[in-house]
N, C-alpha and C positions, 0 to 999 in steps of 0.2 A: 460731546458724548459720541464713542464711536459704535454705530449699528454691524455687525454681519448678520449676516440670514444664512442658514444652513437647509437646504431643501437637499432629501431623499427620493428617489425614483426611479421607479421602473416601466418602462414602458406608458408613459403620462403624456405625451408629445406635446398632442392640444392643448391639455390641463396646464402643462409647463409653459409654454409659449405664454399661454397669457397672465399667469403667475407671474412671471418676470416683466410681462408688457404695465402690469399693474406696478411693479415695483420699482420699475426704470420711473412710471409717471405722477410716483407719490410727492405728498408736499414733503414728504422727509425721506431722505433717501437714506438708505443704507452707505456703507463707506464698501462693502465686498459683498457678493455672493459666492457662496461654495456649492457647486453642487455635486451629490455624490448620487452616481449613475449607474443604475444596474443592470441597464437597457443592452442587450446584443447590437453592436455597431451603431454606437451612440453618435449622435450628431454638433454640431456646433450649433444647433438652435438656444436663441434668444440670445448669442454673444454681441450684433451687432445694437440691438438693441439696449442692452446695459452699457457698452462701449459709448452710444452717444449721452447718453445719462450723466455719462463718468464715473462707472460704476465700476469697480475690480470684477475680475470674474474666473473662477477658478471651477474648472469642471475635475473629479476624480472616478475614473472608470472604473470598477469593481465587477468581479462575476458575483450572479445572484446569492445573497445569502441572508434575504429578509430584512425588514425597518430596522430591528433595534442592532444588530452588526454592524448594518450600515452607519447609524449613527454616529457609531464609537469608531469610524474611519478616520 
């Protein structure tokens, strides 16, 4: 079965970093994460960390335009 996880955010740093720290350390990992960023001058936080997982990891920058927009990115 293949897992992705779709996570929306803006401005979440903290909250993200360890969302993904959790996700990289699950007994089932996902096969990708996508995350769609609403954040002004968004970061490469929690890439290296899915990278040793073996985790895909796809970040999509967007300017703000609210959760459900984002979603349908």
């Amino acid at each position: 079965m293949r897992i992705s996880v779709v996570i929306v955010t803006m401005g979440g740093s903290r909250l993200l970093d360890r969302c993904l720290a959790e996700l990289a350390s699950g007994a089932t990992k996902p096969e990708e994460v996508v995350l769609v960023d609403q954040s002004p001058g968004a970061s490469g936080s929690g890439m290296p960390t899915l990278a040793e997982a073996g985790i895909a990891f796809q970040r999509i920058s967007i300017p703000p335009t609210g959760v459900s927009p984002a979603r349908n990115q």
